[in-house]
C-alpha positions as CSV (number, residue, x, y, z in Angstrom):
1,X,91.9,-30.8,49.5
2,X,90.2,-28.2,47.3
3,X,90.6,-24.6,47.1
4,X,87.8,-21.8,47.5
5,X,88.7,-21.4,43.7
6,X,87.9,-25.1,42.8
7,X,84.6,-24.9,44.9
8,X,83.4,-21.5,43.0
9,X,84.4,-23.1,39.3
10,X,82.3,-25.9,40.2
11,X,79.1,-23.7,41.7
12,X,79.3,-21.0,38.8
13,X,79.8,-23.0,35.2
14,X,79.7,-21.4,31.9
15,X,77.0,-22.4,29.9
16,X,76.6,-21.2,26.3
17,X,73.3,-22.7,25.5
18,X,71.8,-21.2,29.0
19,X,73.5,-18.1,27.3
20,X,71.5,-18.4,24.6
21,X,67.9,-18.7,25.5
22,X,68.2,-15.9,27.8
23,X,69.1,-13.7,25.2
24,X,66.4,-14.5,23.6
25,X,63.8,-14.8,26.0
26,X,64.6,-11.3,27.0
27,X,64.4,-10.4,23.3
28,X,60.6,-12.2,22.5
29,X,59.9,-9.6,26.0
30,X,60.9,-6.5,24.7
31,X,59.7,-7.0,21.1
32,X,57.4,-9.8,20.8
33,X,56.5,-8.9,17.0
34,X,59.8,-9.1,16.0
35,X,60.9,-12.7,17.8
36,X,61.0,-14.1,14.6
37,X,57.4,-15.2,12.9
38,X,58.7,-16.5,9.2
39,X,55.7,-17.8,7.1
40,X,57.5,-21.4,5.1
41,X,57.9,-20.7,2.0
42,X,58.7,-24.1,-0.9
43,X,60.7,-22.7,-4.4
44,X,60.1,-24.9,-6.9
45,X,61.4,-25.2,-10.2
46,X,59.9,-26.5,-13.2
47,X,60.6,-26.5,-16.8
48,X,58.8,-22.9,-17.6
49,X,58.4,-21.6,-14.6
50,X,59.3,-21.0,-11.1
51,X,56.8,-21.7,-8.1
52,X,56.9,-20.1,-4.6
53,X,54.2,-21.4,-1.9
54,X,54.1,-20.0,1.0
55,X,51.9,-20.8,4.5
56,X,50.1,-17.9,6.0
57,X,47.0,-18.6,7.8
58,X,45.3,-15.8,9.2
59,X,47.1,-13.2,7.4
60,X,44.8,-11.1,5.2
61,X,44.9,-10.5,1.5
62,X,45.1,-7.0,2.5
63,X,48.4,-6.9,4.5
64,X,50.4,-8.9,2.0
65,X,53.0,-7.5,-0.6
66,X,54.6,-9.3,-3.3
67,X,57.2,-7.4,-5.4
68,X,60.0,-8.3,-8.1
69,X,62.9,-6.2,-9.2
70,X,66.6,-7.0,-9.9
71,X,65.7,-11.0,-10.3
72,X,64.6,-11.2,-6.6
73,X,61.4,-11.7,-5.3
74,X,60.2,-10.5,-2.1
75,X,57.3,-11.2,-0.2
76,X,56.2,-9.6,2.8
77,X,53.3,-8.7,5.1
78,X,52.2,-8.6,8.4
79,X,49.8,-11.3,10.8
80,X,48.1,-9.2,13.5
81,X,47.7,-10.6,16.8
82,X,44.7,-11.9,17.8
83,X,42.7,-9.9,20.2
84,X,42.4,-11.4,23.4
85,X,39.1,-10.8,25.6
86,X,41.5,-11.8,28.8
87,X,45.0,-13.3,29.1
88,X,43.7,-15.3,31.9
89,X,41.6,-17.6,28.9
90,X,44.9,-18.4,27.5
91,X,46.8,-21.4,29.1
92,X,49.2,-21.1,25.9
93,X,50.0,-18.8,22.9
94,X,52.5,-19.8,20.5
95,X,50.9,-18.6,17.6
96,X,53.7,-15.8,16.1
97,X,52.2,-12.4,14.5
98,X,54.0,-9.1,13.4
99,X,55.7,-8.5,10.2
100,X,57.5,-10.4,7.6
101,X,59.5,-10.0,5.0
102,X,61.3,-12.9,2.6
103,X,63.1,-12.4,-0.3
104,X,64.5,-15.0,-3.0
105,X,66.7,-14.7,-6.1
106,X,65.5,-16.4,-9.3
107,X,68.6,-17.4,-11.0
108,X,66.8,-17.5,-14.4
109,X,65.4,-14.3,-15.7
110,X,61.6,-14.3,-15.8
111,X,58.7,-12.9,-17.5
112,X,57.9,-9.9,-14.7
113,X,55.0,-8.9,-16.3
114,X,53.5,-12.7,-16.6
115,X,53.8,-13.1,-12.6
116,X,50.4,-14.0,-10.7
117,X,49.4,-14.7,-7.1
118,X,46.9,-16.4,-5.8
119,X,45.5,-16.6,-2.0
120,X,43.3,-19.6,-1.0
121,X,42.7,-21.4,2.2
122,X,46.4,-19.5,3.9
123,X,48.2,-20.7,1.0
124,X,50.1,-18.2,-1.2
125,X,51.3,-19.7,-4.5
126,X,52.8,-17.4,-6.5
127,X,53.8,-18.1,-10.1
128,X,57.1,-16.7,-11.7
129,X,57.0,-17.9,-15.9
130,X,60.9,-18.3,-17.0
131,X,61.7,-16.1,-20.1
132,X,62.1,-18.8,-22.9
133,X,65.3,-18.6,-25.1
134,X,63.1,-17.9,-28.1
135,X,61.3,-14.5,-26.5
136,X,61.5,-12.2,-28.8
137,X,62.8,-8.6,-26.8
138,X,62.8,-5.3,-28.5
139,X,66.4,-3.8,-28.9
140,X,66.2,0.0,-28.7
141,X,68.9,1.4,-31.6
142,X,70.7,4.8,-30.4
């Protein structure tokens, strides 16, 4: 015969995963922008240079930042959300929006002042040029 005790194990289980998704279901409620939109981003490697293309359709030229110091480069911005006449017109939005920010270290140093970026059709591809052996770099004497 089974005791109260067996009977309540059975009726309340521990779940992890169920855990889990409530955590961050309640998290995507209270702070939607931050539930985690991340643009994909490819790093390539080629002989001279590195190559970083990222996705980010809808997301002005306006509201993105690329920067590089310390041999990392960081991109970041922000994808405003789409302004909604109704919510009732919706029957699903999955689209993330808010800010972003990704940063990646080059393990080669690279020509700073040679890096370009270039938006077209949500595609960011931004071009890092590998200092060669053979650069010449001015030596300050003291």
């Amino acid at each position: 015969m089974a005791s109260w005790y067996d009977s309540f194990v059975a009726f309340v289980r521990w779940d992890p995963l169920r855990d889990l998704l409530a955590i961050q279901q309640r998290l995507e409620r209270y702070a939607p922008s931050q539930a985690g939109w991340r643009p994909p981003v490819d790093l390539q490697e080629t002989d001279d240079r590195y190559l970083v293309t990222a996705e980010l359709p809808g997301v002005k030229q306006e509201d993105i930042h690329v920067a590089f110091q310390g041999g990392v480069l960081t991109l970041s911005g922000m994808r405003r959300e789409r302004e909604r006449d109704s919510p009732e017109e919706y029957h699903r939005v999955e689209r993330g929006h808010g800010s972003f920010t990704r940063s990646f270290h080059l393990p080669l140093p690279v020509d700073a002042d040679a890096i370009t970026a270039d938006l077209r059709d949500g595609v960011l591809r931004i071009a890092c040029p590998k200092l060669t052996d053979g650069a010449s770099h001015r030596i300050a004497i003291t």
